[in-house]
C-alpha positions in Angstrom: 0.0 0.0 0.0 1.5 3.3 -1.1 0.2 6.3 1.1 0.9 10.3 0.2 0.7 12.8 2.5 -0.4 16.6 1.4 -0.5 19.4 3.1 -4.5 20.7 3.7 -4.5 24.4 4.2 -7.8 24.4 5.3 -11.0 22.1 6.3 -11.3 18.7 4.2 -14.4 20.0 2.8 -12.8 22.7 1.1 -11.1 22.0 -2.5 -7.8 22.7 -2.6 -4.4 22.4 -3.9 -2.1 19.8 -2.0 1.6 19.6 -1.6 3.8 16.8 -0.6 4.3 16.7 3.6 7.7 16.0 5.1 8.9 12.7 5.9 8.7 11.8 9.8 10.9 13.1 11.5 12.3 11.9 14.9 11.6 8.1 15.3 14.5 6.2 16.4 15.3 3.0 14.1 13.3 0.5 16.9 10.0 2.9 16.0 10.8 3.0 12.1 10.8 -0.9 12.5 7.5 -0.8 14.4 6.2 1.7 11.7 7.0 -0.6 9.1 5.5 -4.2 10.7 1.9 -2.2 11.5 2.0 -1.2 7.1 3.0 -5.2 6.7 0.1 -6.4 9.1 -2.3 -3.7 7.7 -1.4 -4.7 4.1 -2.1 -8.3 5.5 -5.5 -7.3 6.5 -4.5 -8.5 10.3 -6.1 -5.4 11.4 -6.3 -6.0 15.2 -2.2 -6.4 15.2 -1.6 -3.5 13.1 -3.8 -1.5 15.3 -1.8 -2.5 18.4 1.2 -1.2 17.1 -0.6 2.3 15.7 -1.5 2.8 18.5 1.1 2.7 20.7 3.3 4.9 17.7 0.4 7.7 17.8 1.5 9.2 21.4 5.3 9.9 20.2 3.9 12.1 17.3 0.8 13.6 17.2 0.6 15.3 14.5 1.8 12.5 12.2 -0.6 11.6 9.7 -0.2 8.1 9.1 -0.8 6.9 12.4 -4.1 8.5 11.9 -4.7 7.2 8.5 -3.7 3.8 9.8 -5.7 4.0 13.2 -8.6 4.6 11.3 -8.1 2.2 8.6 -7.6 -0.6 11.5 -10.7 0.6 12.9 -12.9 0.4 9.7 -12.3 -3.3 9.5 -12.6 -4.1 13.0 -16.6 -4.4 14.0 -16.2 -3.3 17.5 -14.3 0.0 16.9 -15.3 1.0 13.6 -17.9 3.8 14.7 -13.7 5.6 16.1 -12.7 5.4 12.2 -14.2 8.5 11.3 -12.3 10.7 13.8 -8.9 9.3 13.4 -9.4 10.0 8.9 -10.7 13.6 9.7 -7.4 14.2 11.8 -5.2 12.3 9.0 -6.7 14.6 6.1 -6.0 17.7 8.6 -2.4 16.9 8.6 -2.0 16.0 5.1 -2.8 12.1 4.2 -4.5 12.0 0.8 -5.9 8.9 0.8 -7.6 9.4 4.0 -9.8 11.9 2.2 -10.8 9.1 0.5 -11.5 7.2 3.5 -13.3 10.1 5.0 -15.3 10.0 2.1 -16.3 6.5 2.0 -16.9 6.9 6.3 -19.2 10.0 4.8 -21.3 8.1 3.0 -21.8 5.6 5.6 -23.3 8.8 7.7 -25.6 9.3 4.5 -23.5 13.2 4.0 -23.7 12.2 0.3 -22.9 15.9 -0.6 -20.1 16.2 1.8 -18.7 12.7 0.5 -19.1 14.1 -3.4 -17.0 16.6 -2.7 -14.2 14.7 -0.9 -14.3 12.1 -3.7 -14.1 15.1 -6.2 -11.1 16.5 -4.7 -9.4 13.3 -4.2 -9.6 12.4 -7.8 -8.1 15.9 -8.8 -5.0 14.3 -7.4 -2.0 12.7 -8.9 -0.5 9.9 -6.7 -3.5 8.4 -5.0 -3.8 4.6 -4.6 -7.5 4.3 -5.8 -7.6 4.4 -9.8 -10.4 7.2 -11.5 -12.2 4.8 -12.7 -13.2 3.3 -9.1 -13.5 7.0 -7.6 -16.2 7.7 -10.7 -18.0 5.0 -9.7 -17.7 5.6 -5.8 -19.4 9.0 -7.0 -22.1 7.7 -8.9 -23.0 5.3 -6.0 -23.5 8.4 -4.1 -25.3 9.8 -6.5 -27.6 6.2 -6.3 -27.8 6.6 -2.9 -29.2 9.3 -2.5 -31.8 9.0 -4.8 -33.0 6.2 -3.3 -33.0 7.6 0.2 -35.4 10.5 -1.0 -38.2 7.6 -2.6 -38.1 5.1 0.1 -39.9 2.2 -0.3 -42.6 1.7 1.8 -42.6 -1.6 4.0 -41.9 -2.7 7.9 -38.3 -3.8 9.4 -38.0 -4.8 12.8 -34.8 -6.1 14.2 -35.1 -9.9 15.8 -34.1 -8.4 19.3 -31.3 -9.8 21.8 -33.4 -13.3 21.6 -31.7 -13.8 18.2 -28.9 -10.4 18.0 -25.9 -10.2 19.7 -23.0 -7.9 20.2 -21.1 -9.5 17.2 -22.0 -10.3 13.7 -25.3 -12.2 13.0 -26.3 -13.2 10.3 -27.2 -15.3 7.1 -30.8 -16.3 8.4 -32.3 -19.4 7.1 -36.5 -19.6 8.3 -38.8 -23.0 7.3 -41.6 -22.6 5.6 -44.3 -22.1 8.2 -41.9 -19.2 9.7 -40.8 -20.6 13.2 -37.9 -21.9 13.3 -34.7 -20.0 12.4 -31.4 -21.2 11.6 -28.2 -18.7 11.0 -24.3 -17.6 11.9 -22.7 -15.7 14.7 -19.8 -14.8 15.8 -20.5 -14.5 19.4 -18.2 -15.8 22.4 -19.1 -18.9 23.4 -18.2 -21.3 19.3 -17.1 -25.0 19.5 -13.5 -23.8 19.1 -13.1 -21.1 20.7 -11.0 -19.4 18.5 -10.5 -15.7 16.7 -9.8 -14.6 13.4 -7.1 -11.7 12.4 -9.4 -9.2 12.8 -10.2 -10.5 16.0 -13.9 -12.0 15.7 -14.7 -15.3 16.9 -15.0 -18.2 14.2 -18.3 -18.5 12.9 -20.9 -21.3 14.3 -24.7 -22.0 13.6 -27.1 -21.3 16.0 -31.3 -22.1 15.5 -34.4 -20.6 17.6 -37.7 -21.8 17.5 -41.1 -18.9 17.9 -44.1 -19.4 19.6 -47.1 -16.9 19.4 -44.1 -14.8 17.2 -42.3 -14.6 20.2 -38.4 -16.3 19.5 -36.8 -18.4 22.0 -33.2 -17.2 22.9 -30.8 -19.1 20.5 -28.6 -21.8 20.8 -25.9 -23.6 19.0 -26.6 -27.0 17.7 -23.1 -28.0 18.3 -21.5 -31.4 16.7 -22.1 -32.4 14.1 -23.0 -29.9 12.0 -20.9 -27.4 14.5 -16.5 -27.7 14.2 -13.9 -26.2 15.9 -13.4 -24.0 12.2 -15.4 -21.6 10.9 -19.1 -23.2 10.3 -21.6 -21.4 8.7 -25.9 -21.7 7.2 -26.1 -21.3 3.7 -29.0 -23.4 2.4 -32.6 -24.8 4.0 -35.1 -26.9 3.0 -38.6 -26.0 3.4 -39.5 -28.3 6.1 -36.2 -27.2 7.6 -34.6 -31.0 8.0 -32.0 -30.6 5.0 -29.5 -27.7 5.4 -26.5 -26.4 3.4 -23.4 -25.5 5.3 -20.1 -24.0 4.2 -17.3 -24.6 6.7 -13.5 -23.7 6.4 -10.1 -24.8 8.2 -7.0 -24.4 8.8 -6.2 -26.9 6.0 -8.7 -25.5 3.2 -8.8 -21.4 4.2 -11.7 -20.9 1.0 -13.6 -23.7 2.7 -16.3 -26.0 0.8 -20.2 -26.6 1.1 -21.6 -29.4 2.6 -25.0 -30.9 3.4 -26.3 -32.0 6.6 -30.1 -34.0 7.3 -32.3 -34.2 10.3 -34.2 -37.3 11.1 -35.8 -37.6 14.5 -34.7 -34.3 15.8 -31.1 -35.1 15.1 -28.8 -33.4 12.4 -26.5 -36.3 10.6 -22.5 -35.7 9.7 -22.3 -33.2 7.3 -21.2 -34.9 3.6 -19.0 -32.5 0.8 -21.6 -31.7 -1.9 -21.0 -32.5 -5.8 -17.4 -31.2 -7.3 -19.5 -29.7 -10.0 -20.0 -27.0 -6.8 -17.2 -27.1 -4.6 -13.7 -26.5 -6.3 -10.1 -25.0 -5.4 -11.8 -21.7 -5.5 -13.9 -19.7 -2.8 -17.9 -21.0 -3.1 -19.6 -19.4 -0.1 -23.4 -19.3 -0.7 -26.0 -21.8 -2.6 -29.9 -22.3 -2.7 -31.8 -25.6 -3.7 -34.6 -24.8 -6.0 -38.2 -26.0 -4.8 -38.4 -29.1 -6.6 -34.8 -30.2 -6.0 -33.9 -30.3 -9.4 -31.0 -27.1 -9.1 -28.9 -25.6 -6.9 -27.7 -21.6 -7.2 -24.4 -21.2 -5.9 -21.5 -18.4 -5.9 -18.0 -18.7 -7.0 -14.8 -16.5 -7.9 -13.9 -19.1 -10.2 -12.1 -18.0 -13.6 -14.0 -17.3 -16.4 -16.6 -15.2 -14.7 -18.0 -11.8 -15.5 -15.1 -10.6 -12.0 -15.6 -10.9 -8.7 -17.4 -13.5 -7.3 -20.4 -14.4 -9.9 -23.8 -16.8 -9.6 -24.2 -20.0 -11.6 -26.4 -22.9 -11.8 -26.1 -26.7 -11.5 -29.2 -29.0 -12.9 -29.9 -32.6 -11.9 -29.6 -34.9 -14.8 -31.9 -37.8 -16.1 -29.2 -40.3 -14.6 -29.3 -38.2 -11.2 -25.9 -36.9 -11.9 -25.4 -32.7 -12.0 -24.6 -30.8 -14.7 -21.6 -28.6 -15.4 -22.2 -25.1 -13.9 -23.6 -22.5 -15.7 -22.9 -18.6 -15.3 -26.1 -16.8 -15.1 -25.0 -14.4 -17.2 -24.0 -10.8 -17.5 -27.2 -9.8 -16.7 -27.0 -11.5 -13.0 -23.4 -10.8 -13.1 -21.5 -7.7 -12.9 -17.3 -7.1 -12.6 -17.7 -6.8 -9.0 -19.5 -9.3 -6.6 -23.0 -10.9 -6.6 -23.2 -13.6 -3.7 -26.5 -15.0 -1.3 -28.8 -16.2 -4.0 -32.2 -17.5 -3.0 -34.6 -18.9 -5.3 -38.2 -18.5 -3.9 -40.6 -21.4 -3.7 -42.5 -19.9 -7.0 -39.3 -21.2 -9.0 -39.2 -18.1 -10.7 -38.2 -15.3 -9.0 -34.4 -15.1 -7.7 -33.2 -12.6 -5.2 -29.8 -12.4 -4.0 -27.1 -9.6 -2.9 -24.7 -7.2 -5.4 -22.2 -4.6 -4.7 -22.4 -4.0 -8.7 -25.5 -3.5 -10.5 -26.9 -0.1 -9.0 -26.1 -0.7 -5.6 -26.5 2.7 -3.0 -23.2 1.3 -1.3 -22.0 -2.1 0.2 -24.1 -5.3 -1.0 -27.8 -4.9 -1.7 -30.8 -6.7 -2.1 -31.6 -7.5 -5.6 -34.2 -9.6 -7.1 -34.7 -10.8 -10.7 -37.5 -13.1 -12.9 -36.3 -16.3 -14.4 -37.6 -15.2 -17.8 -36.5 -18.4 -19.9 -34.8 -21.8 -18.1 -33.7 -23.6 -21.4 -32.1 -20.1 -22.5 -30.9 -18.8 -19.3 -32.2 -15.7 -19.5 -33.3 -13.2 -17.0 -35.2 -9.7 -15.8 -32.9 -6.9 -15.3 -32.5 -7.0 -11.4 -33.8 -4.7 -9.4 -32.9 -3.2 -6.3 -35.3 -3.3 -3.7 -34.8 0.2 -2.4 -34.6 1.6 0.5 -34.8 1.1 4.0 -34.6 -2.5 3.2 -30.8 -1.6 1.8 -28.8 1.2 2.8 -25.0 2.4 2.6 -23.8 -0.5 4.3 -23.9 -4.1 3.7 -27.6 -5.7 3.3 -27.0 -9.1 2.4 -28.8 -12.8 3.0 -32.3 -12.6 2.1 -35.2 -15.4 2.0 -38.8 -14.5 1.9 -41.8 -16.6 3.0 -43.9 -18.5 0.6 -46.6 -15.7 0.4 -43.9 -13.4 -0.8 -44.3 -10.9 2.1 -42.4 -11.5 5.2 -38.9 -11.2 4.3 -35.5 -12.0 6.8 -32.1 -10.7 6.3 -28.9 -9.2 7.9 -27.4 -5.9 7.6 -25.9 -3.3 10.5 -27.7 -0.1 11.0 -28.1 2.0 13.7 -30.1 1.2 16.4 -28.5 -2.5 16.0 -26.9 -4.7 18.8 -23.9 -4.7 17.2 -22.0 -5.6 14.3 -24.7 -7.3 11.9 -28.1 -8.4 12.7 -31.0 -10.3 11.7 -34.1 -8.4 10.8 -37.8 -9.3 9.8 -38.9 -6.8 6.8 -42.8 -6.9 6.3 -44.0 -6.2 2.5 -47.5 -4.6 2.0 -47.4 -6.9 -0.9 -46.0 -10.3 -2.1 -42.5 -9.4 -3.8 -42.8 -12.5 -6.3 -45.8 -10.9 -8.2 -44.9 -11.7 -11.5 -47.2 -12.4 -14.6 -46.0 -15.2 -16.3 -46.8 -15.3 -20.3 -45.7 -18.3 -22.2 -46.7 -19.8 -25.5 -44.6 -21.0 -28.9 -43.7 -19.3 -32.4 -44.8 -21.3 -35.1 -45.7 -20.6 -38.7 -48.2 -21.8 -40.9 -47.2 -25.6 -40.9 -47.2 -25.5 -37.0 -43.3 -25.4 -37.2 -41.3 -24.0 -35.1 -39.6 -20.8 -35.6 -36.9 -19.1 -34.5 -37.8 -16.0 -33.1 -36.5 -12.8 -31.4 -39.3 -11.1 -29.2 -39.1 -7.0 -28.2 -41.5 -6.3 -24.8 -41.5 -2.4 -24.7 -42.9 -0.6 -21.7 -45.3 1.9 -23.7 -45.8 4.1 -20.2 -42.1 4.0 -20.4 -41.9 3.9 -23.6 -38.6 1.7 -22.5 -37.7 -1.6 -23.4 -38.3 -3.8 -21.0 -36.6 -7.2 -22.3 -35.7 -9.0 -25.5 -36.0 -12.3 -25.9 -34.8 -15.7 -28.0 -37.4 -18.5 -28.8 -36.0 -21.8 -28.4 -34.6 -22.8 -32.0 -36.0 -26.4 -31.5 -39.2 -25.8 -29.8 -40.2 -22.1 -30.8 -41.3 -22.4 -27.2 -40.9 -18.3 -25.0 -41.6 -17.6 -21.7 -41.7 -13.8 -19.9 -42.2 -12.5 -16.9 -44.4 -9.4 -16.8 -44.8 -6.5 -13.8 -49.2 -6.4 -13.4 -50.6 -3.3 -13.7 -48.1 -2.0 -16.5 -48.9 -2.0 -20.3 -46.6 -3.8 -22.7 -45.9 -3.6 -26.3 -45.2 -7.0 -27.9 -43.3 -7.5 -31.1 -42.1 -10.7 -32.6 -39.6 -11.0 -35.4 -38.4 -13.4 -37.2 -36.2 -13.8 -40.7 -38.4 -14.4 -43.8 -41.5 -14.0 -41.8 -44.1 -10.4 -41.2 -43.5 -9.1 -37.7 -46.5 -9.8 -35.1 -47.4 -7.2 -32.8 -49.8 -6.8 -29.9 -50.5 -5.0 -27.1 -50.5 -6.7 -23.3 -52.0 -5.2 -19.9 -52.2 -7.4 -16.8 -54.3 -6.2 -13.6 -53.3 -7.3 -10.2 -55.8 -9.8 -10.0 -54.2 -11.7 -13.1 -51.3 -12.6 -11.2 -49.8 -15.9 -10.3 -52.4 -17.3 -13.2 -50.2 -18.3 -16.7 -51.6 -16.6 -19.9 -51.2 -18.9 -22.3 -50.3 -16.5 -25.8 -49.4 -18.5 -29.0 -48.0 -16.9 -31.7 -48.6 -17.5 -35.3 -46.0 -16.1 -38.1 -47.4 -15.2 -41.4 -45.0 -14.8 -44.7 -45.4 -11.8 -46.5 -48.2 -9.8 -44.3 -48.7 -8.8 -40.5 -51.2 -10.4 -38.4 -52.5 -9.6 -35.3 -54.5 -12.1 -32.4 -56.0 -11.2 -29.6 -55.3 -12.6 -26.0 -56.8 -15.4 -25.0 -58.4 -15.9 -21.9 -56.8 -17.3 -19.0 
């Protein structure tokens, strides 16, 4: 990590020109040692060590700026101190560190001073010599930009945090609910794990924990312990809906990226987790998966190469001889250059929802969800984000939603929290998997199949809302709709007249199938009405 210090003649906020800052001065060779191990432990990422040694370095010099930057940068990473960060980076930019004004900027946004962190990331990229390319600060700028846009339309619904019951101090999080809503599986990283022992930045190893509700009042949790429980890092990932099959992703000291595995309960008892299929678990990192409803695939995310960057969402299907497929990317309209992780494919079959820190996030991870518009063709809505309050400008990640599409759980850390991440319960005024589902097949005159490229235009909009592919073989589409909007439908194919037609589903039509067959005509343009459903 390369840091340069500038002189600030003024507060951060204001834009001016910086100059190089002197060198140290007055460290004996023992504290230039010590300097340099705390920017080899920070480079590490072993925060909590690093932080030790700032620490004790910031009392022989205070007005050096790079005990600052790295106090706060220690600080930032490590849950329990991260609300000091923002102190510590508004000293370092006072006495000249650069890429603390980042920093500040980035601790800015987490305060929701989108103005305040524009600015910053404006003068910052007016530099020469900072660490973080333009390309990344533009971005960081239009994220703020996102954010705060979204913050000024919230989305109106009902979060509740889970309370101490569930919460604690530490992290929380990755919450797994059964079907009929009361029983609860998820991670912490509170005192008290099989192993007892701490990570670099100082957190205890992850284990699961479960807690049952009765008349929606949750019992305090408990960890299940061995089997399913290690003395490494164990973690939820996956649950069936009668909650006796679970997905668990543990790591050790001999496999650091871990793998996923799959436990089952018979008679109240979870059995020995066993390594799921290779066509999953690889040499690479693979730290979330869902099972589909009807068993028949399994979502899972990788950093594996040949992705869209980051770590990217692909699909496995059961085969006719019970064997899995090869993976499948979902494509770059799932995937972006940066990170997509936590999928979850709702009971409906249809509707995936998962978390992105690409796609048009308002900062951290979000809460996306997208239609499965086409199986056969892997093709898919454009995600949306699900707005805020559910997300905000810091991580909101893990969601599953009940069957009725309306009672949603996830984790994120916001204020008013116990501390680190939580679990909360988000209630929806209406189901989140309302979809309209249209399906039929292009055919021509003969009642062949044709091979067809289909426009949907929003005409409210007037913006296209997706384009899709028939399948070659079967001439067989599929879309998912949003009721209550009007669509424009066109259909075009080589050697044939286009088809057009108008669509407009009502609330009432939804979860029903329309059934729309289409018929290509050579040499003039037809038009059919919609059937009725």
């Amino acid at each position: 990590m390369r840091n340069q210090y500038l002189l600030i003649g003024a507060l951060w906020l204001a834009v001016l020109p910086f100059g190089t800052a002197e060198a140290q001065r007055g460290y004996t060779r023992a504290q230039y040692n010590m300097l340099d191990e705390a920017r080899t432990l920070m480079d590490a990422g072993q925060w909590s060590d690093a932080y030790k040694i700032y620490k004790r370095l910031l009392y022989l010099d205070t007005t050096f700026a790079e005990t600052y930057y790295g106090i706060g940068m220690c600080e930032a990473n490590m849950p329990d101190k991260r609300a000091k960060a923002v102190a510590h980076f508004e000293v370092a930019v006072r006495h000249g560190s650069l890429e603390a004004v980042y920093r500040l900027a980035l601790e800015r946004h987490r305060q929701q001073r989108f103005a305040e962190e524009i600015t910053l990331l404006e003068q910052y990229r007016n530099q020469n010599g900072r660490d973080i390319p333009r390309a990344e600060v533009d971005r960081q700028i239009a994220i703020a930009h996102n954010a705060r846009s979204l913050v000024a339309e919230p989305v109106r619904l009902r979060i509740r945090n889970l309370g101490p019951a569930i919460n604690s101090p530490a992290h929380d999080y990755c919450p797994l609910v059964t079907a009929d809503g009361n029983t609860i599986f998820f991670t912490s990283r509170r005192p008290g794990t099989m192993g007892g022992l701490k990570d670099d930045a100082g957190q205890f190893y992850e284990d699961i924990y479960m807690s049952t509700r009765t008349d929606e009042v949750w019992k305090r949790a408990a960890n299940i312990q061995a089997p399913v429980n290690s003395t490494m890092q164990d973690a939820t990932v996956g649950l069936s809906p009668d909650g006796n099959e679970m997905i668990i992703y543990r790591a050790s000291m001999e496999n650091p990226n871990g793998e996923l595995l799959i436990t089952q309960r018979a008679q109240g008892m979870w059995g020995t987790p066993e390594r799921m299929t290779d066509k999953i678990n690889s040499k690479f990192h693979e730290p979330s998966a869902t099972i589909s409803p009807d068993g028949s695939e399994i979502y899972f995310t990788s950093d594996r190469p040949g992705g869209f960057g980051g770590r990217d969402l692909y699909r496995i299907r059961r085969l006719p001889n019970n064997q899995w497929s090869e993976p499948l990317n979902l494509g770059p309209e799932i995937n972006t250059p940066y990170d997509e992780d936590a999928p979850f494919m709702h009971s409906d079959g249809t509707t995936l929802f998962f978390s992105s820190n690409g796609h048009g996030t308002m900062g951290g991870f979000d809460i996306f969800k997208a239609a499965l518009l086409d199986p056969d063709m892997n093709v898919w809505e454009k995600p949306v984000n699900l707005g805020y309050p559910l997300n905000t400008v810091n991580d909101d990640i893990y969601f599953c939603l009940s069957e009725d599409g309306r009672t949603g759980y996830f984790s994120s850390e916001r204020d008013g929290g116990l501390g680190g991440q939580d679990i909360y319960e988000v209630v929806f005024p209406m189901s989140q998997v309302e979809y309209q589902l249209v399906q039929g097949v292009v055919t021509d005159t003969n009642e062949e199949p044709v091979k067809a490229r289909i426009v949907l235009t929003n005409t409210k909009t007037d913006e296209i809302f997706g384009i899709y592919n028939t399948n070659a073989r079967t001439g067989r589409y599929i879309m998912a709709l949003r009721p209550g909007q009007p669509y424009h439908m066109e259909v075009s194919a080589e050697g044939y007249s286009p088809w057009e037609h108008d669509l407009f589903t009502s609330d009432e039509d939804v979860l029903d199938m329309l059934m729309l067959d289409v018929k290509m005509m050579p040499g003039e343009k037809t038009a059919v009405a919609l059937p009725e459903h």
